[in-house]
N, C-alpha and C positions, 0 to 999 in steps of 0.2 A: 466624514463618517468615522468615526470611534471604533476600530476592530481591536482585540485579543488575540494572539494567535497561540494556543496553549500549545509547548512542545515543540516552536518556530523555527527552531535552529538543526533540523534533521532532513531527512532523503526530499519531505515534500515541501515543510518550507523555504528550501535551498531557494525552490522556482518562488512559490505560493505569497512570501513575505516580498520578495521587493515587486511583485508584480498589482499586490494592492497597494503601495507606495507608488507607482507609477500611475495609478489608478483615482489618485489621491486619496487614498485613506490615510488616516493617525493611525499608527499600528502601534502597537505595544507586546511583546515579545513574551511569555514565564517560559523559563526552562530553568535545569540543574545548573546551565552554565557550566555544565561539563565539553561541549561542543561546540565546535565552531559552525558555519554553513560549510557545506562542502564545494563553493562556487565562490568568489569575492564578487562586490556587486556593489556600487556605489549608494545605491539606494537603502543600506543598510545603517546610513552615516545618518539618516532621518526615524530609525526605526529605537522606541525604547525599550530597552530588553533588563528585565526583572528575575534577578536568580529566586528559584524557588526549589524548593523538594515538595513534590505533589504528594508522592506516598505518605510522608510525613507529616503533610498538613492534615491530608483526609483523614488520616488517626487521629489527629488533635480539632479535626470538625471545623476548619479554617478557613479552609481550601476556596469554597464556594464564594465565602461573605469577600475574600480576597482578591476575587474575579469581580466580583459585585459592584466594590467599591472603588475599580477602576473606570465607572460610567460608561460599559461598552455600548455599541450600536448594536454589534456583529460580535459573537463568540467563536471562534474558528479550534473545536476539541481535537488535535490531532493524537492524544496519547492518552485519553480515558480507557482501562481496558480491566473494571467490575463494575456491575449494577449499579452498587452502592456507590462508588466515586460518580457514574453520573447522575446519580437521587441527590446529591450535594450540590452538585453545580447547578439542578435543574431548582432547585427549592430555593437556592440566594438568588437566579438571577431571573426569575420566571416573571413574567411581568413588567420587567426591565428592558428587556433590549428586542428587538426589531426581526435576528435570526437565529438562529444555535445552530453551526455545524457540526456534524461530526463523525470521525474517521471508523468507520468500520472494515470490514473484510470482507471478500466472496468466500472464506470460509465459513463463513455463518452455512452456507449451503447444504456444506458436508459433502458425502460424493455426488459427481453429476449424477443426474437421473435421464435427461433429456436433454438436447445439447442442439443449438445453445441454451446456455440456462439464463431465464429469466429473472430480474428483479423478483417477480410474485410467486417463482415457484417454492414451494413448503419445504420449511427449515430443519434440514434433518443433521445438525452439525455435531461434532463430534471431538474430543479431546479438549483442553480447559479455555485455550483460547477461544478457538469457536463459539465454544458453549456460551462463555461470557459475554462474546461482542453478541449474538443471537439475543441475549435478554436484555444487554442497553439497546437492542431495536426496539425491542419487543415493548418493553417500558417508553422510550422516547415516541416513538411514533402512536403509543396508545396515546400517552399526553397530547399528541397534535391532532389526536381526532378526537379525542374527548374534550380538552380542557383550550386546546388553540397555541400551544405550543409552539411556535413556530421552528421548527426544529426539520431538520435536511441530511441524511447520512448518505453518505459517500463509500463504496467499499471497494477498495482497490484492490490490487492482482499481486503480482509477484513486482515488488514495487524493485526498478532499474536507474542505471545512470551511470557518470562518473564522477567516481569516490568510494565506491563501495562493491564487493562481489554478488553479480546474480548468482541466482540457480541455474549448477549447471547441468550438461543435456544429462547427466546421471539420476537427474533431480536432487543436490543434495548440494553442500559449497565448497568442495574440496578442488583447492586450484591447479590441482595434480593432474584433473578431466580437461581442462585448458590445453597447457601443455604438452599433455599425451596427444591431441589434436590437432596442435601446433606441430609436433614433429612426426606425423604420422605413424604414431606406435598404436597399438591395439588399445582401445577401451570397452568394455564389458559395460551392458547397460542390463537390467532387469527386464524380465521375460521379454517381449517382442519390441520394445522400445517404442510400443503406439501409445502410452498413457501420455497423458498431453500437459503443459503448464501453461499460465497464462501470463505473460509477463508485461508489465506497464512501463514507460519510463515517467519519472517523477515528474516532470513537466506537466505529463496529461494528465496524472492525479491533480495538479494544482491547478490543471483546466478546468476542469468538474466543477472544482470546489468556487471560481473563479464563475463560470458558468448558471451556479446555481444561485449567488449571490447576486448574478445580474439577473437572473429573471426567479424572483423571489417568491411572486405569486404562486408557481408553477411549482417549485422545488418545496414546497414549505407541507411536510407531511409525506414526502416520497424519499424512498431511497435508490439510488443509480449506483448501476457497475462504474469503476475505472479502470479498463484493463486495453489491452488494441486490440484491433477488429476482430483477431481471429487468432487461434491457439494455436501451440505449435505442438509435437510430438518429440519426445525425446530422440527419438532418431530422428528427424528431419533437422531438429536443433544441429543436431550434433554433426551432420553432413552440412549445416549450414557454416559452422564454426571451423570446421576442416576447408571448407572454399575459403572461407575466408584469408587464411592463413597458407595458402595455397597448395594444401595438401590434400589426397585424397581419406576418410575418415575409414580408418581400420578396425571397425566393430563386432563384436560379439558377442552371444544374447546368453541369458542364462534366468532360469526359474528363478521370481525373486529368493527364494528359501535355500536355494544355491551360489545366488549371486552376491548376500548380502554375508557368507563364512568368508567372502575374500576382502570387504572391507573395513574400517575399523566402526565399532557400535556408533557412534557419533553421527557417522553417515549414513550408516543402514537404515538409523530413525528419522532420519530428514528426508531420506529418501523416499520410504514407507509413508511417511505424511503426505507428501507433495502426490505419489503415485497413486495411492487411496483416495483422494482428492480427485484425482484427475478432472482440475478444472475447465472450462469451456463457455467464458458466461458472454453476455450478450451487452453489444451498447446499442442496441435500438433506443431505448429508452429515453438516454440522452440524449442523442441524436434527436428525438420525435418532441418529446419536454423543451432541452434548453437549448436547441441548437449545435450542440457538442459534439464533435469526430478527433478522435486521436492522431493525434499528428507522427506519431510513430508507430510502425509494426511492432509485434515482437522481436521481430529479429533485429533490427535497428535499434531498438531500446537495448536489448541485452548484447550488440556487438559494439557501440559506445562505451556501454561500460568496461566491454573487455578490453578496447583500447586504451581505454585509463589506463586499466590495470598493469598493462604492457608497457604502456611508455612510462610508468611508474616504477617499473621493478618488480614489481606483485607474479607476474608470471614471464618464466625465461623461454624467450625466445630462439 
């Protein structure tokens, strides 16, 4: 089988690319070729990898007939993120190929309402990101009930691992909240530290994705959470990542509106998003659909990656 994997060489295709090479597919890779994977893997010595600038092409209306013209089976979109870029891709290669994945967000959501949140529950998302992945649903999945689209979105959580910094229990990615945890010094979290994050490790995003590929019938016109079973709290995180490090977590709460003049803008925005959010979403779905269970907790995804980070240098121990 012929897959694409648009964007291959980042958090999810690290797992997702040599695991359909193990799988036997032909893969073929487009990215900036700014990045490497974040993991080496033998299976990558099999995979063709095509530098490309997506933004660039989709200006010059390229983009698509270039996906097209690689005779995929399987589309695997992990980096479409306007309408209009996936109306391109959907128009060259409709009719062509067997499944279109593609990556969306449990931000489509916007705040919880109900928890956990459901795949079906009504889309109230909010800020440009959101907004945008909510209307490539909105559009791809009309195509797969109107016209037969064979088209499967995937929305992942607060995507983890190592190589890269999660969010931390501040909600934001300042590796200063590490640290501060690691040596048992005080960290201040906004107001009562119950707003929750849902964090995934990239593996089980490339399970999903992996999962919905193998059962085609099932997936083709649905969209599924990838997130692990169940949400943490910013303070539970944050007493989580103090055990870890064998200290006890020295906390502090404060009104966001008071807690965000002590830190710099940068994080108060990241913060404010993730907090607002406060996601909680649900993998029944998958589970029920294709068989699918995360193999990692939240806490286990985002304390892998902290140990990257530490045995890296990234945060002093």
């Amino acid at each position: 089988m012929r897959t694409v994997v648009i964007g291959g060489t980042g958090h999810i295709g690290t797992y997702l690319v040599p695991a359909l090479v193990r799988l036997g597919h032909e893969v073929t890779v487009l990215s900036r070729g700014e990045h490497s994977p974040y993991q080496s893997d033998r299976a990558w010595r099999k995979v063709e990898q095509i530098q490309v600038d997506r933004q660039a092409e989709d200006t010059a209306g390229t983009f698509g007939q270039r996906v097209a013209e690689l005779r995929p089976d399987v589309v695997i979109d992990l980096i479409c993120f306007t309408e209009d870029s996936a109306r391109q891709l959907v128009e060259a290669v409709e009719g062509k190929i067997q499944h279109l994945l593609h990556c969306g967000t449990i931000w489509v959501h916007g705040p919880s309402m109900t928890v956990p949140t459901r795949e079906d529950a009504p889309r109230k998302p909010f800020g440009d990101y959101g907004v945008q992945k909510a209307a490539i649903e909105a559009y791809l999945l009309g195509k797969a009930r109107r016209d037969g689209l064979p088209a499967t979105i995937v929305h992942p959580g607060h995507i983890c691992g190592p190589g890269w910094t999660p969010v931390n229990p501040a909600g934001n990615f300042d590796l200063g909240v590490f640290e501060k945890l690691a040596h048992g010094h005080d960290v201040l979290l906004p107001n009562l530290g119950l707003e929750t994050l849902n964090p995934v490790h990239a593996a089980d995003v490339a399970g999903v994705f992996l999962a919905a590929i193998a059962s085609r019938s099932t997936a083709i016109g649905e969209s599924f959470h990838a997130v692990a079973d169940a949400a943490v709290t910013l303070r539970g995180y944050a007493h989580a990542v103090a055990d870890w490090f064998g200290q006890e977590a020295q906390l502090g709460l404060l009104p966001y509106g008071e807690w965000r003049e002590k830190v710099p803008e940068r994080d108060a925005a990241a913060t404010w998003d993730h907090i607002e959010h406060s996601p909680n979403c649900s993998m029944d779905k998958a589970a029920r659909l294709l068989g699918f269970r995360p193999r990692y907790t939240a806490l286990e995804a985002t304390l892998e990656a902290i140990g990257w980070l530490v045995d890296n240098g990234e945060i002093a121990t």
